[in-house]
ChimeraX commands (.cxc) that place a marker at each C-alpha (Angstrom):
marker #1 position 6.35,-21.80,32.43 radius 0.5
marker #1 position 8.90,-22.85,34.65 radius 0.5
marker #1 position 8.79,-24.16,38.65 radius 0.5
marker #1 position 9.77,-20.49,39.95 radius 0.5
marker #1 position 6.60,-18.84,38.01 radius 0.5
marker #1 position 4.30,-22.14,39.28 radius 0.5
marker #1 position 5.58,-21.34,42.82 radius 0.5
marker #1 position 5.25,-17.43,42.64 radius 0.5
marker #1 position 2.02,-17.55,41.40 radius 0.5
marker #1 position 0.77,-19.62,44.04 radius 0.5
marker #1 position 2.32,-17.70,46.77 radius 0.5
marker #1 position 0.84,-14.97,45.45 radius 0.5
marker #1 position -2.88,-16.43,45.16 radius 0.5
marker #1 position -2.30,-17.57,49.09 radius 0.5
marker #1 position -1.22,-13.82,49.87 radius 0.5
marker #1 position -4.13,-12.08,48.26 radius 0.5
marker #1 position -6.95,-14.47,49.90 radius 0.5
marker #1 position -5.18,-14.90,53.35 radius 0.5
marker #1 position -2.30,-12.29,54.34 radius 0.5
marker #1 position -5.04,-9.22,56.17 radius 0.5
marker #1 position -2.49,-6.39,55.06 radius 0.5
marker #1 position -2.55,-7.80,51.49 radius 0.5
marker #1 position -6.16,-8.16,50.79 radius 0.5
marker #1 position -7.03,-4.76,52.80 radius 0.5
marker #1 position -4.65,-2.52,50.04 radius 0.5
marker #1 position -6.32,-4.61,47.52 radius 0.5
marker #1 position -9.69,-3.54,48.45 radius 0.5
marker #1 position -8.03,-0.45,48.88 radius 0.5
marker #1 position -7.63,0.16,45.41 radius 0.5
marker #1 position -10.52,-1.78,44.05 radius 0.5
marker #1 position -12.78,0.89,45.51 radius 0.5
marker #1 position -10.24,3.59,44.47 radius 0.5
marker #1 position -11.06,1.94,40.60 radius 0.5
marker #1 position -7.32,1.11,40.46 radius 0.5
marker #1 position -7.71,-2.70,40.93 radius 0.5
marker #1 position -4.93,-4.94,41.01 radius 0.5
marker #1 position -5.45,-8.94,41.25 radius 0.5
marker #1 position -4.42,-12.13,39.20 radius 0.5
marker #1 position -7.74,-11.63,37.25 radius 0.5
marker #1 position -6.95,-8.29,36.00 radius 0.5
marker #1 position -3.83,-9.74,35.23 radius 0.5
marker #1 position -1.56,-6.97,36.26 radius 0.5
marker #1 position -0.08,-9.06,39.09 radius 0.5
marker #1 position 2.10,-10.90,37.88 radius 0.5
marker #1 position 5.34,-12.78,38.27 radius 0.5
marker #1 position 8.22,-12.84,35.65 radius 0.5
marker #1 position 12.14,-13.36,35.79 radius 0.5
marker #1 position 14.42,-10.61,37.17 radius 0.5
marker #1 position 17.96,-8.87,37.60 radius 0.5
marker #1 position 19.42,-10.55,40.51 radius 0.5
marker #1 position 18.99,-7.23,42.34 radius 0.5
marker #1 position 15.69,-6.36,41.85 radius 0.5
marker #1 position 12.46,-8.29,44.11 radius 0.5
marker #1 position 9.70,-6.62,42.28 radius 0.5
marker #1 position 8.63,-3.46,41.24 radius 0.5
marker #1 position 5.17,-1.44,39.99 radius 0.5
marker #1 position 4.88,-0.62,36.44 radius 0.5
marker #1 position 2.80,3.23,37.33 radius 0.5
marker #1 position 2.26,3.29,33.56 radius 0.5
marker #1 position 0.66,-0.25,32.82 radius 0.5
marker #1 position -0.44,0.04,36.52 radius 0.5
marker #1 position 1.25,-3.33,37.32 radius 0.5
marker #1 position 2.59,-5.02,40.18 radius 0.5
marker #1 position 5.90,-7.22,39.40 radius 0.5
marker #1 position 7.50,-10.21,41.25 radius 0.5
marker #1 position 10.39,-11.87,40.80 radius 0.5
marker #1 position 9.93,-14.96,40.39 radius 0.5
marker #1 position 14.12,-15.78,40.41 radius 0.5
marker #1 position 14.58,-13.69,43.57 radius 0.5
marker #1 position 11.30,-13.10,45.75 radius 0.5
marker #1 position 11.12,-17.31,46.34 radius 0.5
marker #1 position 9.39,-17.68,50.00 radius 0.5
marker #1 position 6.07,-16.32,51.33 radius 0.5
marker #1 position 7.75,-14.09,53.80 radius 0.5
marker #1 position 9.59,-12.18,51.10 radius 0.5
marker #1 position 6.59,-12.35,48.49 radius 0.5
marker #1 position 4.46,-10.66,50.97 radius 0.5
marker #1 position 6.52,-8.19,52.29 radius 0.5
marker #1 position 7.07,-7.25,48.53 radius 0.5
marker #1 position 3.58,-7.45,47.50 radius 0.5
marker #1 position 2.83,-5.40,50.37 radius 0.5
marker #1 position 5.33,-2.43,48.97 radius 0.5
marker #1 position 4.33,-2.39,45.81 radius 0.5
marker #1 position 0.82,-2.47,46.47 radius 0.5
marker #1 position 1.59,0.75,48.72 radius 0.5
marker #1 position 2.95,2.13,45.20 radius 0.5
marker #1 position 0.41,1.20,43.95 radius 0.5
marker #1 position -1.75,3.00,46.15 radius 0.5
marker #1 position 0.18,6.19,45.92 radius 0.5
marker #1 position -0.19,6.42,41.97 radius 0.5
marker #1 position -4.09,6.03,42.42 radius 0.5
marker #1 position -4.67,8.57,44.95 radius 0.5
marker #1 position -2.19,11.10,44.56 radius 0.5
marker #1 position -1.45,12.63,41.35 radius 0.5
marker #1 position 1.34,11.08,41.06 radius 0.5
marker #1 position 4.22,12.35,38.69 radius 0.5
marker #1 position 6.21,9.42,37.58 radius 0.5
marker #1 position 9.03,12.30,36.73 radius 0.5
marker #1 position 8.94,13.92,39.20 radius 0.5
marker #1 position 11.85,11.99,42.09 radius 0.5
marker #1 position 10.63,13.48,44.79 radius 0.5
marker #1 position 7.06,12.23,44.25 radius 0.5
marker #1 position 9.38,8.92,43.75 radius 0.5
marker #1 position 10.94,9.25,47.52 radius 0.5
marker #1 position 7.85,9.75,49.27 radius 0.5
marker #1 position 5.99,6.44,47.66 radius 0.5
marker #1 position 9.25,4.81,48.44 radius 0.5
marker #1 position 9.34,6.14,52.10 radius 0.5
marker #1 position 5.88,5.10,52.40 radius 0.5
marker #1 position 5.94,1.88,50.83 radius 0.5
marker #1 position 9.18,0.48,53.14 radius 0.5
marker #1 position 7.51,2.06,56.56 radius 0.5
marker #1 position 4.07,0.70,55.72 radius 0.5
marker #1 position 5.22,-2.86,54.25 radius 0.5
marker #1 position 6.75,-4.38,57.58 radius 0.5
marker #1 position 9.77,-4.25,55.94 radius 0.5
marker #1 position 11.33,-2.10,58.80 radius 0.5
marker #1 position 9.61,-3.82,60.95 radius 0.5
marker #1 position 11.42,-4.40,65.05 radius 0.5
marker #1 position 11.89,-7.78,64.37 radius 0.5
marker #1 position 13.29,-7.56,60.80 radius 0.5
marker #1 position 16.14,-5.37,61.58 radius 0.5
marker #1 position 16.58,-7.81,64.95 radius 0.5
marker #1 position 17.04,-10.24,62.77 radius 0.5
marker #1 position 19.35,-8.52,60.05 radius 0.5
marker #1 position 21.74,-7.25,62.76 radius 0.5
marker #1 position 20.56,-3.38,61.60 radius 0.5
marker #1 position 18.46,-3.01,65.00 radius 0.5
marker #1 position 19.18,0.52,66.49 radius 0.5
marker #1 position 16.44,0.93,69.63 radius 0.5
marker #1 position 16.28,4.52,68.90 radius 0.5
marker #1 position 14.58,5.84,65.65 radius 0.5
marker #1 position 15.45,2.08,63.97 radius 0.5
marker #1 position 12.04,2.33,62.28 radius 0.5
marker #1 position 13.05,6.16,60.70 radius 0.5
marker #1 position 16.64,5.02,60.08 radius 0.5
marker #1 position 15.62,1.78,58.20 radius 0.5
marker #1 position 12.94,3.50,55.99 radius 0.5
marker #1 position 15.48,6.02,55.24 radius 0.5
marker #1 position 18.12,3.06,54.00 radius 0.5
marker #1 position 15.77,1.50,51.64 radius 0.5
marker #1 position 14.06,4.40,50.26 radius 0.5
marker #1 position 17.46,5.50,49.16 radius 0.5
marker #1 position 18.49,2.03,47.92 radius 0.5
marker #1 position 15.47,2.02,45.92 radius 0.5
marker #1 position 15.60,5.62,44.50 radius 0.5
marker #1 position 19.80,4.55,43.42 radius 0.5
marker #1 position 18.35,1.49,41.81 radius 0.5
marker #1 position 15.66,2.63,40.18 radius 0.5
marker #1 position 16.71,5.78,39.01 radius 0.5
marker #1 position 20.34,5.53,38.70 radius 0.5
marker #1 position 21.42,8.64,40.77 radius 0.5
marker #1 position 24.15,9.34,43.90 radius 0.5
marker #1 position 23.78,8.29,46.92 radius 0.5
marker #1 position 24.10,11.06,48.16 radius 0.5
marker #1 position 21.33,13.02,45.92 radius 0.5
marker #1 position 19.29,10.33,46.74 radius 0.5
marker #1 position 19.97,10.87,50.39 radius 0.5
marker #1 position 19.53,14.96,49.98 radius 0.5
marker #1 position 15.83,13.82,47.88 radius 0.5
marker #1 position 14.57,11.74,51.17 radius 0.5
marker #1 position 15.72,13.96,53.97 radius 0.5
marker #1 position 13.82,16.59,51.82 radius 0.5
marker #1 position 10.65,14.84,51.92 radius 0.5
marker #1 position 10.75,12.54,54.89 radius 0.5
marker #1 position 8.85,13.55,57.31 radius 0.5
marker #1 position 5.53,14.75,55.34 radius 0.5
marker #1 position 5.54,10.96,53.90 radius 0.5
marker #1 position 6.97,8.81,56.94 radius 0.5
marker #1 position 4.11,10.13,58.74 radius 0.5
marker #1 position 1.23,9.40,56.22 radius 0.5
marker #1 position 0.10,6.34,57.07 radius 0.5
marker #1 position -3.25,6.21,54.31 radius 0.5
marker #1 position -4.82,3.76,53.87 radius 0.5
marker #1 position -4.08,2.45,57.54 radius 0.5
marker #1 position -4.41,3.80,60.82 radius 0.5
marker #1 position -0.80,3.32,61.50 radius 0.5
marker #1 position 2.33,1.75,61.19 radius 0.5
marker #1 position 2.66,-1.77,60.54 radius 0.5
marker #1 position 5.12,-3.27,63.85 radius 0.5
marker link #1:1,2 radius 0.2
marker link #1:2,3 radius 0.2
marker link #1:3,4 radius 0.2
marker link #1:4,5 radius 0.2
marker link #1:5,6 radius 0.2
marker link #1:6,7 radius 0.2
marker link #1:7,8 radius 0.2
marker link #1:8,9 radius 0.2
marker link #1:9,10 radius 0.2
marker link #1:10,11 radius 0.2
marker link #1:11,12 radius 0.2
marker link #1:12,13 radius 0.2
marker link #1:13,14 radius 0.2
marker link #1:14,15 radius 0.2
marker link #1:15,16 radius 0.2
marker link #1:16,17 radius 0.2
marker link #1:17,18 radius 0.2
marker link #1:18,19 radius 0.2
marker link #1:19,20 radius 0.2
marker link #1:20,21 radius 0.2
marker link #1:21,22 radius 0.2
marker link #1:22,23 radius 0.2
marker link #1:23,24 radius 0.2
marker link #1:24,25 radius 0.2
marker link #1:25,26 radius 0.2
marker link #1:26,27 radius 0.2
marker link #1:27,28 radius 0.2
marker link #1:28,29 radius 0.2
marker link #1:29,30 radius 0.2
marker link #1:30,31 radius 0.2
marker link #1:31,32 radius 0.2
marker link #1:32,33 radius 0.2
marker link #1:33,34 radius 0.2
marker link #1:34,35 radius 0.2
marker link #1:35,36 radius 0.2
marker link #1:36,37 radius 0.2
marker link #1:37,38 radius 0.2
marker link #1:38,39 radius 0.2
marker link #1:39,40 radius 0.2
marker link #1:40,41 radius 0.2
marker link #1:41,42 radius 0.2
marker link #1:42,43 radius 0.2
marker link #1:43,44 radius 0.2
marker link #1:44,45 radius 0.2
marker link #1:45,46 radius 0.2
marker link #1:46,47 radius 0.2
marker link #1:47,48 radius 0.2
marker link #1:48,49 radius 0.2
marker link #1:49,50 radius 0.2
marker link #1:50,51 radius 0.2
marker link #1:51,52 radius 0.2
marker link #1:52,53 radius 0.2
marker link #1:53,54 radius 0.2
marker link #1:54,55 radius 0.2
marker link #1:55,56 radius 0.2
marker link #1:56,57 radius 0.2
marker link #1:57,58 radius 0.2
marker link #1:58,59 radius 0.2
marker link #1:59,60 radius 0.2
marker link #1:60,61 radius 0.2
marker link #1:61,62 radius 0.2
marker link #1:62,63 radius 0.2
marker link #1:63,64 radius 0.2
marker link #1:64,65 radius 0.2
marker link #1:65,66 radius 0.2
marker link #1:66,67 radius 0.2
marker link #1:67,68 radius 0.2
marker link #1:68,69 radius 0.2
marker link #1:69,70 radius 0.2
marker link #1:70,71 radius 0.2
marker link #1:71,72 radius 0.2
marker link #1:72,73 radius 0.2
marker link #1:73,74 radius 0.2
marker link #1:74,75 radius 0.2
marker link #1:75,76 radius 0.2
marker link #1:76,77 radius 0.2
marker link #1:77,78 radius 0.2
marker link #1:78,79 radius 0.2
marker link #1:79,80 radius 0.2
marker link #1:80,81 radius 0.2
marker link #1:81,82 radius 0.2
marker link #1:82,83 radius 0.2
marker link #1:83,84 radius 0.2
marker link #1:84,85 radius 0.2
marker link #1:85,86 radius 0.2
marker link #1:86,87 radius 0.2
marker link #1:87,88 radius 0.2
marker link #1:88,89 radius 0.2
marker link #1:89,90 radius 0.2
marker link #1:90,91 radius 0.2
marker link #1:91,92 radius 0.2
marker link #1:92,93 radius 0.2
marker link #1:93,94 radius 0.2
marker link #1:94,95 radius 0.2
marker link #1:95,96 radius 0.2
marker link #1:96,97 radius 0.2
marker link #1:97,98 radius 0.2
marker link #1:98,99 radius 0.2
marker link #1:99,100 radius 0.2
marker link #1:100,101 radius 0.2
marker link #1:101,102 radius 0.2
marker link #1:102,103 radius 0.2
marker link #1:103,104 radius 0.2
marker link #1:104,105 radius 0.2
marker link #1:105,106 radius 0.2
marker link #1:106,107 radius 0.2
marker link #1:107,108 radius 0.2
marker link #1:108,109 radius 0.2
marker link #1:109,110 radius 0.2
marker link #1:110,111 radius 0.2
marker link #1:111,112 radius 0.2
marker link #1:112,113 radius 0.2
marker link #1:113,114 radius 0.2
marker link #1:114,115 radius 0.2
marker link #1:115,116 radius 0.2
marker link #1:116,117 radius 0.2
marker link #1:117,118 radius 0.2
marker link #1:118,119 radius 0.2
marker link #1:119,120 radius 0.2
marker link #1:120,121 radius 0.2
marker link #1:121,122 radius 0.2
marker link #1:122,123 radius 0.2
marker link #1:123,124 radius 0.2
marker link #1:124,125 radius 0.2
marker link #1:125,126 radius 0.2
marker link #1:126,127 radius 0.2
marker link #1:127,128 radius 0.2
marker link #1:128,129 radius 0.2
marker link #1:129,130 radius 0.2
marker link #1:130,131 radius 0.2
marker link #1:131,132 radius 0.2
marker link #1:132,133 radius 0.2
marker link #1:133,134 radius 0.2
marker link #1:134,135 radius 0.2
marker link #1:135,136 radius 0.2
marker link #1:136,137 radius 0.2
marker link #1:137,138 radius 0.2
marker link #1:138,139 radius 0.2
marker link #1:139,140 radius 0.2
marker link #1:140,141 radius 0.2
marker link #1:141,142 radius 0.2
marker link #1:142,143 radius 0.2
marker link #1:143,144 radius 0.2
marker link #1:144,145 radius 0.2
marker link #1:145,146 radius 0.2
marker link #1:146,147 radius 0.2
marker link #1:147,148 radius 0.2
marker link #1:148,149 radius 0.2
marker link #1:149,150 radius 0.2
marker link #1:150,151 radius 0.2
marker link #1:151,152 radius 0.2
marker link #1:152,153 radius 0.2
marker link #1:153,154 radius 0.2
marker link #1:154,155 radius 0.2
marker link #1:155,156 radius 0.2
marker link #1:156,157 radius 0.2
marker link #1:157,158 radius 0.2
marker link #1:158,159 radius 0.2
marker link #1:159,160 radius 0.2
marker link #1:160,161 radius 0.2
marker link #1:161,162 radius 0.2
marker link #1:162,163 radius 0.2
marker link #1:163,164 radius 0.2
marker link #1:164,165 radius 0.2
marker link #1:165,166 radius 0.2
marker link #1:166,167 radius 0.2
marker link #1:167,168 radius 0.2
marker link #1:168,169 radius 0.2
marker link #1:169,170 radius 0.2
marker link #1:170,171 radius 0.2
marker link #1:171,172 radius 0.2
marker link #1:172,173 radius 0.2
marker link #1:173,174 radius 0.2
marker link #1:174,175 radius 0.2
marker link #1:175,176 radius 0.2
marker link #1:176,177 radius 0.2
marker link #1:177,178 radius 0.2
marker link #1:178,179 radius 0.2
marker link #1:179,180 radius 0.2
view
């Protein structure tokens, strides 16, 4: 095992005993009977693709980080926080892992829910917009994720979230609301 998997793990372990987003999706889907958690092994951490930060295995019903790319706490949480919400969505809904728009919404979800689109994250990356930055974000990185994962346009990928955006930006389950 090398330094990165050491130091992923850990970060990890801190994030689901002490980050309050983190441990509430975990109960989440403990008491959904989809549990995820370093005992169950299906949390794990593992070497990547440079362009990939983690990802959730709906088949094995695993949560992956990347150990190479996903190397401070910030970024672990905020993408064990998104996967989780993946997570999540493949437990509750029946969830067709063929079916790309069922894709879009999780992914929709998963970057408005994480913090990931958070005010002070696209501050920070120079991507803040004071009108609709939250809507405009979630958009950008549910299409990212759809070209990446499933290898299509950017532009069908575009056509797949405008189709379904607004009946998933605005489900919020398990929270109350967004995450600011």
């Amino acid at each position: 095992m090398t330094n990165n998997w050491h130091d992923c793990m850990n970060r990890v372990s801190n994030a689901c005993k002490k980050d309050g987003p983190i441990v509430f999706m975990l109960s989440q889907l403990k008491k959904l009977g989809c549990e995820i958690s370093l005992e169950q092994k299906n949390l794990i951490c593992e070497p990547c693709k440079s362009e990939y930060l983690g990802g959730f295995d709906p088949e094995r019903k695993e949560v992956i980080l990347c150990e190479n790319n996903a190397t401070t706490k910030g970024l672990i949480n905020q993408v064990l926080s998104h996967e989780l919400i993946h997570a999540y969505d493949v437990c509750y809904v029946n969830y067709n892992i063929h079916n790309i728009k069922h894709l879009a919404c999780s992914e929709i979800r998963a970057s408005n829910l994480s913090g990931e689109c958070s005010y002070w994250k696209e501050f920070f990356n120079l991507s803040l917009r004071f009108k609709a930055h939250q809507q405009t974000c979630v958009k950008r990185q549910a299409v990212k994720s759809i070209i990446l994962t499933k290898k299509v346009t950017k532009e069908y990928a575009e056509e797949i979230v405008n189709e379904v955006f607004d009946d998933c930006f605005y489900d919020t389950s398990p929270f109350m609301h967004i995450a600011r």
